[in-house]
OpenMM code with the backbone's topology and positions (N, CA, C; nanometers):
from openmm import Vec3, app, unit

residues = "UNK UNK UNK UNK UNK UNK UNK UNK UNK UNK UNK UNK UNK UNK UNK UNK UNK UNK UNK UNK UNK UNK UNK UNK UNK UNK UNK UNK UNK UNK UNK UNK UNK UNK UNK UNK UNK UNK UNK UNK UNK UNK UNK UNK UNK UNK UNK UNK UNK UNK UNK UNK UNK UNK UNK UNK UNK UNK UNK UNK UNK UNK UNK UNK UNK UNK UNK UNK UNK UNK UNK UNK UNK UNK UNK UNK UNK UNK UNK UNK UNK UNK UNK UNK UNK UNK UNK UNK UNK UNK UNK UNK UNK UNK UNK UNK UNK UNK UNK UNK UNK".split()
positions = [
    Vec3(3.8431, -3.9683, -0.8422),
    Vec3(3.8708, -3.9072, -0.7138),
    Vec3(3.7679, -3.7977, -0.6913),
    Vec3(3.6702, -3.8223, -0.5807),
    Vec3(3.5693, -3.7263, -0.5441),
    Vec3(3.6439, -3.5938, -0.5090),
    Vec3(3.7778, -3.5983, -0.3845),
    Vec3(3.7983, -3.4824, -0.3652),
    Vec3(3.9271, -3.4134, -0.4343),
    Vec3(3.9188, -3.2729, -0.3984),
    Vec3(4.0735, -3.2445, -0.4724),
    Vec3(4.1749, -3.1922, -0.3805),
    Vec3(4.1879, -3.3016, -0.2693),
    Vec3(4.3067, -3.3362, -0.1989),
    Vec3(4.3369, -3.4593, -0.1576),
    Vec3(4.4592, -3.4906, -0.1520),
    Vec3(4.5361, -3.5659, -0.2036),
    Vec3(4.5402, -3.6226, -0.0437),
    Vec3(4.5576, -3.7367, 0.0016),
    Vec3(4.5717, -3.7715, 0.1421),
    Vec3(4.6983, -3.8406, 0.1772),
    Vec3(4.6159, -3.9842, 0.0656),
    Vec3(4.7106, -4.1179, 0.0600),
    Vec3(4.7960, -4.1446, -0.0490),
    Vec3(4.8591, -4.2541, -0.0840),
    Vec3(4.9129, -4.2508, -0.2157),
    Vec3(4.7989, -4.3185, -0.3119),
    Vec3(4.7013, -4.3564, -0.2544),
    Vec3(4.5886, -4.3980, -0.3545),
    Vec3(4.5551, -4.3246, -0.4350),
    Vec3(4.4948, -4.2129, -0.3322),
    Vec3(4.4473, -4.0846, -0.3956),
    Vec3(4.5516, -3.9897, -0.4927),
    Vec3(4.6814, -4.0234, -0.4363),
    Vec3(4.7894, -3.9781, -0.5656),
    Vec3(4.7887, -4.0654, -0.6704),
    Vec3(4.7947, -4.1602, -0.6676),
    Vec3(4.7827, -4.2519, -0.8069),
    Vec3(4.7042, -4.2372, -0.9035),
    Vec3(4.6190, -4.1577, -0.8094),
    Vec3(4.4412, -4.1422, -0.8951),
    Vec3(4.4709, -4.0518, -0.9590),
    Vec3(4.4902, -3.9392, -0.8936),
    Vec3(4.5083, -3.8349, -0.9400),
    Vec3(4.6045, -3.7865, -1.0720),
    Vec3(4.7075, -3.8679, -1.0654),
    Vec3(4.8663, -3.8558, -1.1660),
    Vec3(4.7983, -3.9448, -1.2586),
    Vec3(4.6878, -4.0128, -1.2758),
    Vec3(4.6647, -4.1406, -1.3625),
    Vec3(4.5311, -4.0339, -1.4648),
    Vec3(4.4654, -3.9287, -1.3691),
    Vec3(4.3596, -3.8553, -1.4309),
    Vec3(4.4403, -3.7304, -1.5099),
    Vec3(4.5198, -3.6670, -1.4330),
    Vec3(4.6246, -3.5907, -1.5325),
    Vec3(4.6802, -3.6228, -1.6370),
    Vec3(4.7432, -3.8069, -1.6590),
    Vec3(4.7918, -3.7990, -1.7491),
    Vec3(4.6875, -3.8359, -1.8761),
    Vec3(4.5529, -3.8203, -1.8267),
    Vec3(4.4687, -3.9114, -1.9562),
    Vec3(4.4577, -3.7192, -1.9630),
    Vec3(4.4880, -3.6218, -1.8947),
    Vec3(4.3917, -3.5106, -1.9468),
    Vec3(4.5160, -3.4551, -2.0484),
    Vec3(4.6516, -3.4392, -2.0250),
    Vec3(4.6948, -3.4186, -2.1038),
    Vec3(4.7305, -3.5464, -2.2660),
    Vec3(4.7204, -3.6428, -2.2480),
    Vec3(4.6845, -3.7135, -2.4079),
    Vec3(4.5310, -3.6344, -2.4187),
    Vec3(4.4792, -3.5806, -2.3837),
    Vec3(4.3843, -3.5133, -2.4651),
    Vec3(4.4285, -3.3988, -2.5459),
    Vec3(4.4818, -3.3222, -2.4419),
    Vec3(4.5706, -3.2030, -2.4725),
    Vec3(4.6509, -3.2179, -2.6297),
    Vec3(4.7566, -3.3463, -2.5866),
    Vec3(4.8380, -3.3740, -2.6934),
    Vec3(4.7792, -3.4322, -2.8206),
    Vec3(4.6626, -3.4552, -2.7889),
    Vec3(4.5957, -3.5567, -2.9443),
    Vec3(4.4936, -3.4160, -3.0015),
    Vec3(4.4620, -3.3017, -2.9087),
    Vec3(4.4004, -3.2158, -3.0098),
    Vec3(4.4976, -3.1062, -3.0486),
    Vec3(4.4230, -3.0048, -3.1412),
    Vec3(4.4864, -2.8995, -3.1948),
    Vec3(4.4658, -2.8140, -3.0813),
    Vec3(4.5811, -2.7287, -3.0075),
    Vec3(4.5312, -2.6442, -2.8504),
    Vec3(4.3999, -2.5824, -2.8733),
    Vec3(4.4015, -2.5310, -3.0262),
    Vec3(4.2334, -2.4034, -3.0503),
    Vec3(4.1293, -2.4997, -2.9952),
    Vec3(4.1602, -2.6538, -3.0259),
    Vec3(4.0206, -2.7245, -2.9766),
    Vec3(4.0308, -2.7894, -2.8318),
    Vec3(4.1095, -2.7522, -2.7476),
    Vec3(4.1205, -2.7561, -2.5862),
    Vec3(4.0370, -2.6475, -2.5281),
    Vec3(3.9239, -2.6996, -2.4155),
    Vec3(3.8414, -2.6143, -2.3311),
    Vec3(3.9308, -2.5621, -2.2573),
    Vec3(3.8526, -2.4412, -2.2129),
    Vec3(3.9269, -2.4072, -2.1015),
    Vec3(3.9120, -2.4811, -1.9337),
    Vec3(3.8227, -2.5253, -1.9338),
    Vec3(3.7828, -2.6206, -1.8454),
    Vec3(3.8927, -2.7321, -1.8047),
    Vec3(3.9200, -2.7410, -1.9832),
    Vec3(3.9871, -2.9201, -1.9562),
    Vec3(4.1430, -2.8038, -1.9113),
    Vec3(4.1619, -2.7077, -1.9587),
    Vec3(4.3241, -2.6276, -1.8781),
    Vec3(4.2995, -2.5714, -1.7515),
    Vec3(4.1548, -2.6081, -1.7292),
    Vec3(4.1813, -2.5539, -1.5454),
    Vec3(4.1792, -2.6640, -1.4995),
    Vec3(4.1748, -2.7671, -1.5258),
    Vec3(4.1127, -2.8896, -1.4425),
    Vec3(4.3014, -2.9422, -1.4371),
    Vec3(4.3764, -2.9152, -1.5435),
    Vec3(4.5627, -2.9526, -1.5798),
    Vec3(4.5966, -2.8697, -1.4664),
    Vec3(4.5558, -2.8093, -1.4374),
    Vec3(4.6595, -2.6483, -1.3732),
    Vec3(4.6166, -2.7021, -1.2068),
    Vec3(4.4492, -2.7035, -1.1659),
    Vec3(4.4168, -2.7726, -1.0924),
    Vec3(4.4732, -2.9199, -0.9950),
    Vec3(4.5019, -2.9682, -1.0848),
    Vec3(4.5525, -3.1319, -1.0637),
    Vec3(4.7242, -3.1360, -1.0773),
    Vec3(4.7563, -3.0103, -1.1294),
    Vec3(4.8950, -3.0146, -1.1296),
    Vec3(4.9357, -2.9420, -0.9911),
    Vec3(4.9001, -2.8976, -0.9320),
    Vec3(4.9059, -2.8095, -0.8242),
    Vec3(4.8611, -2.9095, -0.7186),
    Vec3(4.7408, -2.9701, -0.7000),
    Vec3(4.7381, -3.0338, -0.5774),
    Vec3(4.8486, -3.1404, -0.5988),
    Vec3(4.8737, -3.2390, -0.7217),
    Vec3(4.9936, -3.3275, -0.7085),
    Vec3(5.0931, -3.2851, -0.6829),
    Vec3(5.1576, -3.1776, -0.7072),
    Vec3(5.3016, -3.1195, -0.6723),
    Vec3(5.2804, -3.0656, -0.4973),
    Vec3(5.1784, -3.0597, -0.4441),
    Vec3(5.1783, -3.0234, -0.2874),
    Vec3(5.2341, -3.1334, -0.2579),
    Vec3(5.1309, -3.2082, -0.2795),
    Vec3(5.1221, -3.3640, -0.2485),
    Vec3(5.2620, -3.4088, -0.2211),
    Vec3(5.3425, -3.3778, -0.3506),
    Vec3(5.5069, -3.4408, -0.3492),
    Vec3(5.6195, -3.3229, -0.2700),
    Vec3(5.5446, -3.2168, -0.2666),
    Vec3(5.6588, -3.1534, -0.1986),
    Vec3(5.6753, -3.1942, -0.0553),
    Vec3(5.4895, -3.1807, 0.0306),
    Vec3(5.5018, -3.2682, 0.1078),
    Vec3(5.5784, -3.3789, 0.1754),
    Vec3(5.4874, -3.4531, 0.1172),
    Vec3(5.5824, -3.5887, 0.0778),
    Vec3(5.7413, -3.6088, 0.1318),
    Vec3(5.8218, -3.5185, -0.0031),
    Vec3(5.9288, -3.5816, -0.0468),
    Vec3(6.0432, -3.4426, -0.0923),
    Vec3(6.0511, -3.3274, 0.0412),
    Vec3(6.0829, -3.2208, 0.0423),
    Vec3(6.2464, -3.2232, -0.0200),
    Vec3(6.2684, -3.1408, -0.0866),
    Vec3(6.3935, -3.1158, -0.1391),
    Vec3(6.4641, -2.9984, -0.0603),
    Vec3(6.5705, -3.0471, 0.0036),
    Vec3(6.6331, -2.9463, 0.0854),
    Vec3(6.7521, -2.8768, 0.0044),
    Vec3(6.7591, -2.7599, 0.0328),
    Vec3(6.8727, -2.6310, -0.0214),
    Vec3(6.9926, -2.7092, -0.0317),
    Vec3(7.0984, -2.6852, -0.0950),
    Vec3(7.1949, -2.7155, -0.0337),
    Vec3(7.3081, -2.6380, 0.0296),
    Vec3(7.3783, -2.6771, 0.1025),
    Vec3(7.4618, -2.5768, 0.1502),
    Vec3(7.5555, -2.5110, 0.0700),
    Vec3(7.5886, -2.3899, 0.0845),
    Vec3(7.6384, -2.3130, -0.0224),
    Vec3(7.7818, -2.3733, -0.1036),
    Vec3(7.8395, -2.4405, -0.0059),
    Vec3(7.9719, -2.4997, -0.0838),
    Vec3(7.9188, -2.5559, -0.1809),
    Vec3(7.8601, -2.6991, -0.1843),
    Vec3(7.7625, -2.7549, -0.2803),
    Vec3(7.7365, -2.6822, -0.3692),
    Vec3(7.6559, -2.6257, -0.3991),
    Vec3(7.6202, -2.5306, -0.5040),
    Vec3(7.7078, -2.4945, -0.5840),
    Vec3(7.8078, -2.4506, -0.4789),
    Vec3(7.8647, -2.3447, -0.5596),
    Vec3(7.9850, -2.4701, -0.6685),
    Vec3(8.0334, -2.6098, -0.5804),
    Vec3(8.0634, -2.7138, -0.6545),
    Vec3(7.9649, -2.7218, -0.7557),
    Vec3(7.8759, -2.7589, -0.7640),
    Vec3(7.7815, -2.7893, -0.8742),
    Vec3(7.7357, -2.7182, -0.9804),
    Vec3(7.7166, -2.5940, -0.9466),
    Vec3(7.7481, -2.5037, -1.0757),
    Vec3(7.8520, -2.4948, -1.1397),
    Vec3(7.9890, -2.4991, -1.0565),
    Vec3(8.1274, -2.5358, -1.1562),
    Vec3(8.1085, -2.6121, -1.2291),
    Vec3(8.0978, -2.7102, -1.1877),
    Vec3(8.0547, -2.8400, -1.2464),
    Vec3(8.0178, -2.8220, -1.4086),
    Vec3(7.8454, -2.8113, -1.3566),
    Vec3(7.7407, -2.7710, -1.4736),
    Vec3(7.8253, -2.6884, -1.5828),
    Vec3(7.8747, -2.5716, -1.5180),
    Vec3(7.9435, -2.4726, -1.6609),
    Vec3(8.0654, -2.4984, -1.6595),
    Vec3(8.1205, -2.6007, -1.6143),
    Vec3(8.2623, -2.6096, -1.6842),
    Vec3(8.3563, -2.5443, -1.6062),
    Vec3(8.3849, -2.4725, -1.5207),
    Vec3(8.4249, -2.3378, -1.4959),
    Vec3(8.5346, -2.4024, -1.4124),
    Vec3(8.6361, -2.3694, -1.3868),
    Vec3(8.7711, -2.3497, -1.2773),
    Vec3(8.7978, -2.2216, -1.1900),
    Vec3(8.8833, -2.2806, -1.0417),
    Vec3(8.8742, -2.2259, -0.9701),
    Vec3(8.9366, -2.0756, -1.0410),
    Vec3(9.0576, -2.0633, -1.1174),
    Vec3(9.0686, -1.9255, -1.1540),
    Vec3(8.9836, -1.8373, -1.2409),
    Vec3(8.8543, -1.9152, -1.2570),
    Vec3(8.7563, -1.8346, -1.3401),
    Vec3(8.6282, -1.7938, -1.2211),
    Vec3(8.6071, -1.8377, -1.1041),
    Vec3(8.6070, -1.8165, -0.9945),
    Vec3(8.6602, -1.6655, -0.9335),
    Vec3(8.8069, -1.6485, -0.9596),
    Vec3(8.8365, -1.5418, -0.9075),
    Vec3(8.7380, -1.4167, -0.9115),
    Vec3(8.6640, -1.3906, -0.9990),
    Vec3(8.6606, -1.2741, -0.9883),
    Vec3(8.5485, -1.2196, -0.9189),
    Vec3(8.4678, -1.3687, -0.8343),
    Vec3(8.3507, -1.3597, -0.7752),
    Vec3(8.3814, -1.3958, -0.6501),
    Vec3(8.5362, -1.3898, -0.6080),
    Vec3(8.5624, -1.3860, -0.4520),
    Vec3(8.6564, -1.3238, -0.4595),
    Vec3(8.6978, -1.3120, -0.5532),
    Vec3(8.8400, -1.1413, -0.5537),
    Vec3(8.9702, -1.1986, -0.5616),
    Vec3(8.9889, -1.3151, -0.5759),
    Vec3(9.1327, -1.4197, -0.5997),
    Vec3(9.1323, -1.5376, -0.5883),
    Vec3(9.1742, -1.6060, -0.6526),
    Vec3(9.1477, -1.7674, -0.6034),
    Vec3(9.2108, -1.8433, -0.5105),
    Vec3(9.3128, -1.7496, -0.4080),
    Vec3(9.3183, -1.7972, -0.2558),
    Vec3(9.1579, -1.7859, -0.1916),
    Vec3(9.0957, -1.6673, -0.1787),
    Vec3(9.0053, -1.6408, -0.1132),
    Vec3(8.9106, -1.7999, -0.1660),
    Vec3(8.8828, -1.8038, -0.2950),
    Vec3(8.8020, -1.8930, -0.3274),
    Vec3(8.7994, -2.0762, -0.2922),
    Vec3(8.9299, -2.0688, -0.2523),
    Vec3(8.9979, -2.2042, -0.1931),
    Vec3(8.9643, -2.2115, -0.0202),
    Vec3(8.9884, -2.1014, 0.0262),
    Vec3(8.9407, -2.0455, 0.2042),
    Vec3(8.8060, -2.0870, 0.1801),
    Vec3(8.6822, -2.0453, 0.1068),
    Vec3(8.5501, -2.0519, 0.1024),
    Vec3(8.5394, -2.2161, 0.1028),
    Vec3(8.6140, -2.2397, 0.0069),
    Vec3(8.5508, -2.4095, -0.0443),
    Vec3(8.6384, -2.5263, 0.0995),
    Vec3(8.7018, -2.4335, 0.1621),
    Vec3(8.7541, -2.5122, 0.2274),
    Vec3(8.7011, -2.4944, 0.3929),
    Vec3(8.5921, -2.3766, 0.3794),
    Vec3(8.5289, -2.3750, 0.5230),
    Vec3(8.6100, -2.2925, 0.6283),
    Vec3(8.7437, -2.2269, 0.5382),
    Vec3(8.7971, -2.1401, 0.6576),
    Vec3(8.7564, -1.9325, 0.6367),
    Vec3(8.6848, -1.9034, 0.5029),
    Vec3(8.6078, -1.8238, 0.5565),
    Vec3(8.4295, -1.8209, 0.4985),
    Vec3(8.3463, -1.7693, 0.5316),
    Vec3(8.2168, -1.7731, 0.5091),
    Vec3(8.1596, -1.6937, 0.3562),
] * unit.nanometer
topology = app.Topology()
chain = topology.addChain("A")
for resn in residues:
    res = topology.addResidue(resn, chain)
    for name in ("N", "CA", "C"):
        topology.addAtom(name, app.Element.getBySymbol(name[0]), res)
């Protein structure tokens, strides 16, 4: 790839296909014997590909109920362990239920 922006998905293919030969370099030497060249050229190519995909293929927020489901989730947690980050677990049932903000 002549340039270092990314257009089409050609030019992404190229690009994710030249990153991954630069890091098996990375991974097959000892880091002391990695240029610094070959870690600007990773940092370089990791940055225009991740535009490329944010572009692309944007990840939207989610709305706060969500979240706040999904972190329960993740840690395990119940609505009365909840309480103490909306002040009771009526309040916390009002939130998840859209009747206050």
């Amino acid at each position: 790839m002549n340039t270092l922006v990314i257009s089409n998905e050609h030019d992404y293919k190229i690009a994710k296909k030249h990153l991954d030969k630069l890091l098996e370099v990375v991974m097959d030497k000892r880091e002391e014997n990695v240029t610094q060249e070959t870690l600007g050229e990773i940092k370089l190519y990791s940055l225009i590909i991740s535009d490329y995909e944010d572009a692309l293929y944007p990840i939207k927020a989610p709305d706060p109920v969500s979240a706040i489901k999904f972190a329960m989730e993740q840690y395990h947690l119940r609505p009365i362990d909840m309480a103490e980050y909306f002040g009771s677990p009526s309040r916390y049932y009002d939130v998840l239920n859209g009747k206050k903000s």
